[in-house]
C-alpha positions as CSV (number, residue, x, y, z in Angstrom):
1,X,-6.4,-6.0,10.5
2,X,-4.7,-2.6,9.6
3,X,-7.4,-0.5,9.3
4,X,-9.4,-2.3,12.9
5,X,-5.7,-1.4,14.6
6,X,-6.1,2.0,13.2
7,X,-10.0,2.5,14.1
8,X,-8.8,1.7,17.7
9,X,-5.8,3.7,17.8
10,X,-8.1,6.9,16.6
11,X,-10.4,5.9,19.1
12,X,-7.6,6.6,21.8
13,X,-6.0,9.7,20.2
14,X,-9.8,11.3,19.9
15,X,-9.4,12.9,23.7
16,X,-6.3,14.5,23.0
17,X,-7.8,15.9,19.5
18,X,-10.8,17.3,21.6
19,X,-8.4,19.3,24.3
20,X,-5.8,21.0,21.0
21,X,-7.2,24.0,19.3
22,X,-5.1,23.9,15.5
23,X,-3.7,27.5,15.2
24,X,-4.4,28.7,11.9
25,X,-3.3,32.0,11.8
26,X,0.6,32.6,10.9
27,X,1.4,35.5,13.0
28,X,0.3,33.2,16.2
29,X,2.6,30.1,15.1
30,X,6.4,29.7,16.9
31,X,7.2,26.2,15.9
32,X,6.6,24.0,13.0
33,X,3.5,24.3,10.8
34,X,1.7,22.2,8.2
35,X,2.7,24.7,5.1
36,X,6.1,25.3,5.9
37,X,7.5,21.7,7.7
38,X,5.3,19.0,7.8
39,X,3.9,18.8,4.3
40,X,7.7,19.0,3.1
41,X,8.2,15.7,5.5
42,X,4.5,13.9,4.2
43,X,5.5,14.0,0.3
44,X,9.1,12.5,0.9
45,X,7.8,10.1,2.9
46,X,3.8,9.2,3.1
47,X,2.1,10.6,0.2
48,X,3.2,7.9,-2.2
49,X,0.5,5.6,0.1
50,X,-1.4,8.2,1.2
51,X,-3.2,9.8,-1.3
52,X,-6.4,9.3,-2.7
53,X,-7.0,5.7,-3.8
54,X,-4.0,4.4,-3.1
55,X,-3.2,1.6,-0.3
56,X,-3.6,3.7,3.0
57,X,-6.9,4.3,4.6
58,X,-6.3,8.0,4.5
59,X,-4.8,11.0,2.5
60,X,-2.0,12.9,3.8
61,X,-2.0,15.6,1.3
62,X,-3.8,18.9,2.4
63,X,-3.9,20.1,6.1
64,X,-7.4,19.4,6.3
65,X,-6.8,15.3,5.7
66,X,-3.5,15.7,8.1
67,X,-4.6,18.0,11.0
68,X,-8.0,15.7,12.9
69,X,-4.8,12.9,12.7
70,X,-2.3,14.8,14.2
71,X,-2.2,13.0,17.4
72,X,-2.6,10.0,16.3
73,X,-0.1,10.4,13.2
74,X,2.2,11.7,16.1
75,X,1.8,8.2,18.0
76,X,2.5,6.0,15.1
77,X,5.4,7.9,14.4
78,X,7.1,7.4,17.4
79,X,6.2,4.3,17.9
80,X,8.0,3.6,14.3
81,X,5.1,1.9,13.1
82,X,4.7,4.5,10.2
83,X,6.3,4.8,7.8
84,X,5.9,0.9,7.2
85,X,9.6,-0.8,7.4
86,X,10.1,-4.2,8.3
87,X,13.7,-4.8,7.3
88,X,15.7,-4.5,10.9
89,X,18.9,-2.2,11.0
90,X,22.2,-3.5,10.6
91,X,21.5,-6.4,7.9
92,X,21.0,-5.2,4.0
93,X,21.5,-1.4,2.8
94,X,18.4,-1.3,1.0
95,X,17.6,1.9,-1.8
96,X,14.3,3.8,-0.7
97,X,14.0,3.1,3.0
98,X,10.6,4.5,4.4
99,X,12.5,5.4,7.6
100,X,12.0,8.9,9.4
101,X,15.0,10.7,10.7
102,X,14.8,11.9,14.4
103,X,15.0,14.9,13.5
104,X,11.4,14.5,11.1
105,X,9.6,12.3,13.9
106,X,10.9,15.2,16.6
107,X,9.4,17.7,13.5
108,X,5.9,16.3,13.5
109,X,5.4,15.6,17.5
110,X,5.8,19.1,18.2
111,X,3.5,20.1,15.7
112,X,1.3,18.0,16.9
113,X,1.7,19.1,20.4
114,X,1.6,22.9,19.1
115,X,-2.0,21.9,18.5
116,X,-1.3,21.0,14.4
117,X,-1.0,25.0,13.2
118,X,-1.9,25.7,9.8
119,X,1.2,28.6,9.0
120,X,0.7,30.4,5.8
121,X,-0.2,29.3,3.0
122,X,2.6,30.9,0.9
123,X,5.1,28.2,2.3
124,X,3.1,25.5,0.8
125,X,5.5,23.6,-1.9
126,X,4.4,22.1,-5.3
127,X,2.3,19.1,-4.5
128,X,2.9,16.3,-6.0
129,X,0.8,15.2,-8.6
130,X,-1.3,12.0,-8.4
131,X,-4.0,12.9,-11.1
132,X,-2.8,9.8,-13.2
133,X,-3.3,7.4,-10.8
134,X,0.1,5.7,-11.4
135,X,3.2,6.6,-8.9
136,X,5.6,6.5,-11.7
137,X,3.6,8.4,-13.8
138,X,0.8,7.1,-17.4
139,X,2.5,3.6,-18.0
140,X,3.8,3.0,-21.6
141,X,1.3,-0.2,-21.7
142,X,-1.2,-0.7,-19.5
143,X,-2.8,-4.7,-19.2
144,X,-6.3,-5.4,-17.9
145,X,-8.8,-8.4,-18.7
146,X,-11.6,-6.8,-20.4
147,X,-14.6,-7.5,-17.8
148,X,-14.0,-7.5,-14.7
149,X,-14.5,-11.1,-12.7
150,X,-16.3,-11.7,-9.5
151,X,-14.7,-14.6,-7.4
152,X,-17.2,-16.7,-5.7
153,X,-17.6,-15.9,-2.1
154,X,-16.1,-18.0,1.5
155,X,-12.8,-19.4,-0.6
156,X,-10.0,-19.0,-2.0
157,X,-9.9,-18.4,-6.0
158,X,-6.4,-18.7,-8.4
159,X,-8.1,-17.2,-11.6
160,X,-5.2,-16.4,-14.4
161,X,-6.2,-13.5,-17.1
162,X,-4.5,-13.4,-20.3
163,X,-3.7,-10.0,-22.6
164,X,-1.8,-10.1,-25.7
165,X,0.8,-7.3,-25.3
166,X,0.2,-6.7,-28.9
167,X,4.3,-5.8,-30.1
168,X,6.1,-6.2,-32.7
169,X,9.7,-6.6,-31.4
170,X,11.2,-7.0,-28.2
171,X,10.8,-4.5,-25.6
172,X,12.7,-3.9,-22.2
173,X,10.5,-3.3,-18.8
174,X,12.2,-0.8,-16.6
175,X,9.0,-0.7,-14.4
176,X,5.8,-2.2,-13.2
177,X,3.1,-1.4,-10.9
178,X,-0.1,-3.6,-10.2
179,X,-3.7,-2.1,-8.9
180,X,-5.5,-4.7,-7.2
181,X,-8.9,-3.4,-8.2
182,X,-10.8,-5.7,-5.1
183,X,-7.8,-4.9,-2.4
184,X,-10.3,-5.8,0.8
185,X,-10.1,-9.6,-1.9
186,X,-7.3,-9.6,-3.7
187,X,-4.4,-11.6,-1.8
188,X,-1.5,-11.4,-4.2
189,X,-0.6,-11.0,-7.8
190,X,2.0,-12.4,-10.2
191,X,2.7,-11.5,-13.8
192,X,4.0,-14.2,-15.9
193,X,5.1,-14.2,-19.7
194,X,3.6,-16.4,-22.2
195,X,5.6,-16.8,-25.2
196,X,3.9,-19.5,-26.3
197,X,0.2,-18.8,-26.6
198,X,-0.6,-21.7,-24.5
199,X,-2.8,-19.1,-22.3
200,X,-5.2,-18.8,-24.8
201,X,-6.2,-22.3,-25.1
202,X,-6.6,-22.7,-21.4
203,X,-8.8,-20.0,-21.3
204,X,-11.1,-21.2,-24.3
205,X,-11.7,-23.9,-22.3
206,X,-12.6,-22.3,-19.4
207,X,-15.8,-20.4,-19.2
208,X,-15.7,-16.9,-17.9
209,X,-13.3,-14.3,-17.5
210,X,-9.9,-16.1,-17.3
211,X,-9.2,-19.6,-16.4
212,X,-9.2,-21.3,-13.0
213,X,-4.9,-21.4,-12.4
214,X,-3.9,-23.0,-8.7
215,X,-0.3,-23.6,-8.4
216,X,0.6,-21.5,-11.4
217,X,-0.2,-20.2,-14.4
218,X,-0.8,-24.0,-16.3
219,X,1.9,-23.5,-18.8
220,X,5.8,-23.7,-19.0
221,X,7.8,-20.6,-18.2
222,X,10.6,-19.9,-20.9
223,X,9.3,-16.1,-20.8
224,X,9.4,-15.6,-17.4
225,X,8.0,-13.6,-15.3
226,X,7.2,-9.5,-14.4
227,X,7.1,-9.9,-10.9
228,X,3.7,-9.3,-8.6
229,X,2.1,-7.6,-5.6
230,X,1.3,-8.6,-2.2
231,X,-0.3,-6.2,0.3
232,X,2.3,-3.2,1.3
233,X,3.8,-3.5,-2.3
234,X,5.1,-0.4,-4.1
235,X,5.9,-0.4,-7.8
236,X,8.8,-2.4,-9.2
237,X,11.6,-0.4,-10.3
238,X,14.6,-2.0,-12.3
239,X,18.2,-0.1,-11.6
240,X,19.7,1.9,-13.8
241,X,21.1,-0.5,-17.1
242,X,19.3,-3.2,-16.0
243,X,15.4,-4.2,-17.3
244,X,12.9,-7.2,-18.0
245,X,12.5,-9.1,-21.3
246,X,9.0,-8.4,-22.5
247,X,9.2,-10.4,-26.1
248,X,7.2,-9.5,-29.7
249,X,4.2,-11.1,-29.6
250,X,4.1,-12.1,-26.2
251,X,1.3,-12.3,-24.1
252,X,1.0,-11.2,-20.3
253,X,-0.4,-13.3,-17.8
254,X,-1.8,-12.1,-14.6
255,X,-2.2,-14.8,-11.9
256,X,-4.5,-13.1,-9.1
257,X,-5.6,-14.8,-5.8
258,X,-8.4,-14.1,-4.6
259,X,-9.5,-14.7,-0.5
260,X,-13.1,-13.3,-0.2
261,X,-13.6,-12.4,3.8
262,X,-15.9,-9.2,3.9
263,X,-19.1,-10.6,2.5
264,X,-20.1,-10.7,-1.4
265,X,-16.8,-9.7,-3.2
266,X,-16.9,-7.0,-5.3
267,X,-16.1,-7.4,-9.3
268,X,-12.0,-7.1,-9.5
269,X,-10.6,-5.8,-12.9
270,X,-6.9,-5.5,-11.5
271,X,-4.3,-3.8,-13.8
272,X,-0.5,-4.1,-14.8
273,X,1.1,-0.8,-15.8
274,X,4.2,-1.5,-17.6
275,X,7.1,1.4,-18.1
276,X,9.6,0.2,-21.1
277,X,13.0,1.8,-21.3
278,X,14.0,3.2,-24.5
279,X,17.5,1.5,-24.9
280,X,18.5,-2.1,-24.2
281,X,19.9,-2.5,-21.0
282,X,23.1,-4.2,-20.2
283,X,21.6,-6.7,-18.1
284,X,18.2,-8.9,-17.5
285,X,16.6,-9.3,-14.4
286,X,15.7,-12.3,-13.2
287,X,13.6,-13.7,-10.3
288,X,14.4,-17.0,-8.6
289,X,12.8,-18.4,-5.1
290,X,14.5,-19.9,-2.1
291,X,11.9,-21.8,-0.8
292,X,10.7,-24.9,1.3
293,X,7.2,-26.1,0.4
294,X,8.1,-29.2,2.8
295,X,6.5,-28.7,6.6
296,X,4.1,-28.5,8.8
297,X,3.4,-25.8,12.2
298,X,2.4,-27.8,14.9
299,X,-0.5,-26.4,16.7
300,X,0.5,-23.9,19.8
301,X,3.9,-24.2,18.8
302,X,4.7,-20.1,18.9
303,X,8.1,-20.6,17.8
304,X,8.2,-23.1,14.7
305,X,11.4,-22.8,12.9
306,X,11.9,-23.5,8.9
307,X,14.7,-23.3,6.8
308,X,15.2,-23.3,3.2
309,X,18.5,-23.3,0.6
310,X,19.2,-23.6,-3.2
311,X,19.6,-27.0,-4.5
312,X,23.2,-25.9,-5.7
313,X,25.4,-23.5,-4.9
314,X,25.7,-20.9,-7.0
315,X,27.7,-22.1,-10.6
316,X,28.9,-19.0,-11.5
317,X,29.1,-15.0,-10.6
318,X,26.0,-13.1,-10.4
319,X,24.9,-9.9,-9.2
320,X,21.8,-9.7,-6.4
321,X,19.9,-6.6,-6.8
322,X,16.3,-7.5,-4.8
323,X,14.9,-9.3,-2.1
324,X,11.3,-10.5,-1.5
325,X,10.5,-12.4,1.4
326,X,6.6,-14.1,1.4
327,X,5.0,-15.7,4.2
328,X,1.2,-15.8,5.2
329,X,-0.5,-14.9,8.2
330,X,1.8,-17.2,11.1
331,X,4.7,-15.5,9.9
332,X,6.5,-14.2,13.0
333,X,10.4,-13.7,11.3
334,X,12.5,-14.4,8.6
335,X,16.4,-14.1,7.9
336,X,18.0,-14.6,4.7
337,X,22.0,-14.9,4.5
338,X,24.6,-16.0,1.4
339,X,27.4,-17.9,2.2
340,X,30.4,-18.2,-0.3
341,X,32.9,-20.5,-0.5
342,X,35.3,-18.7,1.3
343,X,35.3,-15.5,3.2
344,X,32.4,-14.9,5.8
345,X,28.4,-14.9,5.1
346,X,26.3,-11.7,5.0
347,X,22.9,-10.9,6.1
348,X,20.6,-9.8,3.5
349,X,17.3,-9.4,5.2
350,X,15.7,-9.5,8.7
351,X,12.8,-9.1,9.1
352,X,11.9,-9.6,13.2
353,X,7.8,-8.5,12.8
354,X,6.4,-10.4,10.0
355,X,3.1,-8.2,9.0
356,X,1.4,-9.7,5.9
357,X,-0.3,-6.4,5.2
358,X,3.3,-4.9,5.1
359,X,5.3,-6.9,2.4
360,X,7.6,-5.8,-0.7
361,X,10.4,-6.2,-3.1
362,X,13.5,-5.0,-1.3
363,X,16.4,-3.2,-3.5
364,X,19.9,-3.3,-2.3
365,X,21.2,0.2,-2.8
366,X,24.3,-1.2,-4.1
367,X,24.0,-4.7,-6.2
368,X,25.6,-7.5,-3.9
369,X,28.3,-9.2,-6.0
370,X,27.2,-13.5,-6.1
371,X,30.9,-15.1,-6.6
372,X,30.4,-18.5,-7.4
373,X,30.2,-21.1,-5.0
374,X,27.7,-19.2,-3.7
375,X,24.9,-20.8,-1.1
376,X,21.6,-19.0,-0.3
377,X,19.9,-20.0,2.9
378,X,16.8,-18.9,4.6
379,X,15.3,-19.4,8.3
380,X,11.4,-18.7,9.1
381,X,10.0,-18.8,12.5
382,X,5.7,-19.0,12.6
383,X,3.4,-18.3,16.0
384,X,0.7,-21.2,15.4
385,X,-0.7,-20.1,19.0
386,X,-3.9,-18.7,20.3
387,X,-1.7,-15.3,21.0
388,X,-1.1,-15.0,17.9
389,X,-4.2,-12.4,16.8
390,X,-3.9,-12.8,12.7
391,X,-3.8,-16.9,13.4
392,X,-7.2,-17.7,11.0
393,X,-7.5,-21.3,13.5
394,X,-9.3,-21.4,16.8
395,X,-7.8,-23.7,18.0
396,X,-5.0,-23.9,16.2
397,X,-4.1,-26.7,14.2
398,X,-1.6,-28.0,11.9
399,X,-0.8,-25.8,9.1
400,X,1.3,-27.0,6.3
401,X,2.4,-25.3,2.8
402,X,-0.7,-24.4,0.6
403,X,-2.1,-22.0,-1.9
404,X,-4.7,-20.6,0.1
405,X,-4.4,-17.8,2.7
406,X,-5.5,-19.7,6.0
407,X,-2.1,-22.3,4.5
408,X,1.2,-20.7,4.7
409,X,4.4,-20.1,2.8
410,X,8.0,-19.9,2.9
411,X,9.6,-18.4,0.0
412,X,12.5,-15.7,-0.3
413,X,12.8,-14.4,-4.0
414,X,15.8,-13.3,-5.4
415,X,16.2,-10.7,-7.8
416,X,19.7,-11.6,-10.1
417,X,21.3,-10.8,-13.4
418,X,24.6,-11.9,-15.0
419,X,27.5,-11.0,-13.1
């Protein structure tokens, strides 16, 4: 859907490329330029997804990828629909927000406008360096099934891959980052922990590469879990003092969905990098979901409301540290709020344009302090009409909670440690 939106949009902006001429030489440029401005504005901001092999369908990184965009980077801009945000102002102060100042978007239109001038080449900065292919930089373990598995075609495949981590004593994870290797097939990914070994027997008993794994991974959870990926995800980055159990002899899981619909899929060897911190931290992380797994969207109904809470409130003081809201393609909005005992509830996330190809992990910049008492609530709206253009029904028809894409979801994960 991103990239046909895209196609369409470069379509439009094509008339206004043919009418610029980019001034490349520096004695003719007055206003911003690639070298000097711009560039400076892509690496904070864009590069991270736009470089080579990464999630967006294009690089940002040298003036030749930028300048044949200009116009059409200009219009996305001001339309705020890069960089990719969904969290609306005014509820959560999250770390890392991919929002462009004024000032930048007013930067970039008038280069644009100027025509997209080179300047001089002596302005350029350092460029960033994506040579590893990791963000963060070569991962202190790196997990992968060793061949690569090709989901059958027209439906959706849970296939789980196990990989001994191979240590010999407890490590901390202060980092992860999943590659997808099929991304046009791969729907999500989540990393579980086996502590047990009880992977490697449902694996033996399934032929292939992995083991078929709908619903979850087929085994009890006491290790937990190292989080996952959905489309718009960026690395997973714990706070400072604060990390992810990975235990000695531990194996890691990787539950990948897979929802072929572009033809034959490709063959998908999709990989966990895993940074470890070299202390102990002071706290854990861990991941628990608000969710409703309980309704059903009425067909045509553009407005379906579903809520969700914790079956308790909270029984003692935590700290909140990350937010992850998941729905499937009728999401329209979500809102997520805590309510404690006494005193007044706070908003923690709303998100008023659900995109599916746009999802994440939310940080607060500051850790929310949990008193106990605590109650977590959650309320989804879903467009189950014909207007909606991502609904996978014509007609519609009644959608209810399911693992595969064309079902939906309704979860809210919360990242907590110990108060």
């Amino acid at each position: 859907m991103r990239a046909r939106i895209l196609a369409v949009l470069l379509v439009i902006a094509l008339p206004a490329l043919a009418r610029q001429r980019a001034v490349r030489h520096p004695s003719m440029v007055a206003g911003p330029t690639f070298s000097k401005e711009v560039v400076r504005i892509f690496q904070q901001h864009c590069q991270s997804c736009h470089h080579e092999g990464d999630i967006a369908p294009f690089p940002l990184v040298a003036y030749e990828d930028a300048a044949p965009r200009a116009a059409l980077i200009k219009f996305m801009i001001q339309s705020r629909q890069m960089p990719p945000w969904k969290p609306a102002q005014g509820c959560g102060d999250f770390a890392d927000e991919r929002r462009l100042s004024d000032a930048e978007i007013d930067t970039i239109a008038k280069w644009a406008t100027a025509g997209a001038p080179e300047g001089n080449a002596a302005d350029l900065p350092t460029p960033r360096d994506f040579s590893a292919g990791w963000i963060l930089g070569e991962p202190d373990l790196v997990f992968a099934e060793a061949e690569a598995y090709t989901p059958p075609p027209n439906t959706d495949t849970y296939r789980c891959f196990t990989i001994p981590t191979n240590l010999t004593s407890e490590a901390y994870v202060r980092a992860v980052d999943t590659h997808p290797g099929d991304r046009e097939t791969v729907h999500h990914v989540i990393s579980f922990i086996d502590t047990t070994g009880a992977s490697v027997a449902l694996d033996e008993k399934d032929p292939g590469p992995g083991y078929t794994c709908f619903g979850g991974p087929g085994f009890d959870l006491p290790g937990g879990s190292l989080g996952g990926w959905a489309p718009g995800s960026r690395p997973l980055e714990m706070p400072e003092g604060v990390g992810l159990s990975l235990p000695a002899a531990s194996r890691v899981v990787m539950q990948v969905h897979y929802h072929p619909h572009h033809g034959a899929p490709e063959p998908d060897r999709t990989t966990l990098g895993v940074y470890l911190s070299q202390a102990k931290p002071d706290r854990l992380m861990y991941f628990i979901p608000l969710i409703n797994q309980s309704f059903t969207i009425p067909p045509n109904d553009a407005n379906y409301r579903v809520t969700a809470q914790l079956p308790i409130r909270t029984p003692f003081p935590l700290k909140l540290w990350f937010i992850a809201p998941h729905m499937h393609l009728l999401g329209k909005k979500m809102n997520v709020r805590m309510e404690p005992l006494t005193g007044d509830a706070q908003c923690l996330i709303d998100i008023q344009d659900w995109d599916f190809n746009w999802q994440g992990a939310y940080r607060f910049r500051n850790p929310i302090s949990v008193p106990t008492g605590t109650q977590f609530s959650l309320t989804a709206f879903y467009d189950n009409s014909s207007a909606n253009p991502r609904n996978p029904n014509e007609p519609p028809k009644a959608v209810s909670w399911g693992e595969e894409t064309t079902d939906e979801m309704c979860i809210a994960f919360l990242g907590i440690t110990l108060e």
